[in-house]
Steps between C-alpha positions, in 0.01 A plus 500: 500500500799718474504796296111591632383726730152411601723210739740665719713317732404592874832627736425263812282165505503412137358141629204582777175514388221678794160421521255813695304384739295795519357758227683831456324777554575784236222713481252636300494601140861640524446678789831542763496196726377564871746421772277206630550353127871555543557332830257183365737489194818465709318274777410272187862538355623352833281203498607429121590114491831360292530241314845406399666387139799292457775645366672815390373760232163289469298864407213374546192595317141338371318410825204237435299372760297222543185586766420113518842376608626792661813452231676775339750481214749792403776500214851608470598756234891414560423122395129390435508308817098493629466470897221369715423573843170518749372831609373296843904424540629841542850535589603128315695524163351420226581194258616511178206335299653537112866515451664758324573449135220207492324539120730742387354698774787821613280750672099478667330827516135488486343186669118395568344182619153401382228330728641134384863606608645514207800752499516736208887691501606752249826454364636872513765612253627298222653682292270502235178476721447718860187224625467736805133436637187244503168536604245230517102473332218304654541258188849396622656707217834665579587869354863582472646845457839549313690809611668573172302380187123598474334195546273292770610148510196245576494118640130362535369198589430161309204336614650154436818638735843708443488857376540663184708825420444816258537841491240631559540891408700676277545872654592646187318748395257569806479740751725321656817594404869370546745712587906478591559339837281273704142522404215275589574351861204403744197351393155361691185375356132596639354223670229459182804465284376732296748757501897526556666817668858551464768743558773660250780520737661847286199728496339357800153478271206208572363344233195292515459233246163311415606141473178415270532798251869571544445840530723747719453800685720711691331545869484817667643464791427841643774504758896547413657143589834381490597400149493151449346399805152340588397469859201364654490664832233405768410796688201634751449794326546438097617774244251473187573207293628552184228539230464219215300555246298205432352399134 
């Protein structure tokens, strides 16, 4: 993953993972954050819980988590090893669950598990591909972003068993468009499956993307955000949600 900026190395603790106990408080609809919110936020910072990886310069990233086990798997970027550990085990080190280099597999970025436990990993950087996220649909179909050419990748389901693979969208030529550096990166489906919003890690732009009609629309997200990131944040009080225009 070298050479891209939407995964910078952390200074200290490049192998801990914390879990928050509690919700974080941060206020409402930008507003400055109260100092009871404050003093919750470092109270729930002290209770965070560890959870080890072996070895050195793991950088972890691509946290999946599997509600019926309590299991949760997280790749390397440094070597494509996957880990596995137990959110009710906090303070044991996780196990290494795929070795490194396994299937031509050098760096895990973006993981999810579906309800059957089946482990989906993207592959990161290639060279000639950047497979950098994957989000799961209701029909057990798998949506890959690539970081570097415009396309969605695609693996879905046979009924008799196994899974099939195509791309599924050529971004060429859409409103969508590619751009030097690192560009789509995060992805989640809606729980219908119906639609597919991702992030484009150099402008910081949402897109949403109608999986029946393959049609895209940039997604007003009415708030300045980070570029490239895409956060889910539970909260008390919540800011507007972004508006999506539906179809």
């Amino acid at each position: 993953m070298e050479g891209h900026d939407e995964h910078p190395r952390p200074h200290s603790d490049p192998h801990r993972l914390r879990r928050q106990r509690r919700r974080q408080d941060t206020g409402s609809g930008g507003q400055e954050t109260t100092k009871e919110s404050r003093q919750e936020s470092i109270q729930a910072a002290s209770e965070a819980e560890r959870y080890a990886l072996p070895g050195n310069e793991v950088y972890p990233e691509g946290v999946a988590y599997r509600p019926e086990t309590g299991e949760f798997f997280v790749g390397s970027t440094t070597d494509g090893t996957v880990f596995r550990g137990n959110v009710g085990e906090p303070g044991a080190e996780a196990e290494i669950f795929l070795e490194p280099g396994k299937d031509g597999r050098t760096a895990a970025t973006g993981t999810k598990v579906d309800p059957e436990g089946q482990l989906f990993v993207a592959g990161g950087d290639t060279g000639q591909l950047f497979v950098n996220d994957v989000a799961l649909g209701p029909d057990g179909s798998a949506y890959f972003t690539d970081s570097i050419n415009p396309r969605l990748y695609r693996l879905f389901p046979y009924e008799e068993g196994g899974y099939g693979f195509e791309p599924f969208l050529d971004l060429e030529e859409t409103p969508l468009e590619y751009r030097e550096g690192c560009n789509l990166n995060g992805i989640a489906a809606t729980e219908d499956g119906r639609y597919l919003i991702t992030v484009q890690s150099n402008t910081g732009n949402l897109y949403r993307i109608n999986t029946r009609s393959k049609e895209i629309r940039q997604v007003d997200s009415r708030s300045p955000r980070p570029p490239g990131k895409f956060l889910v944040v539970p909260s008390r009080n919540p800011s507007p949600r972004p508006s999506i225009p539906q179809t």
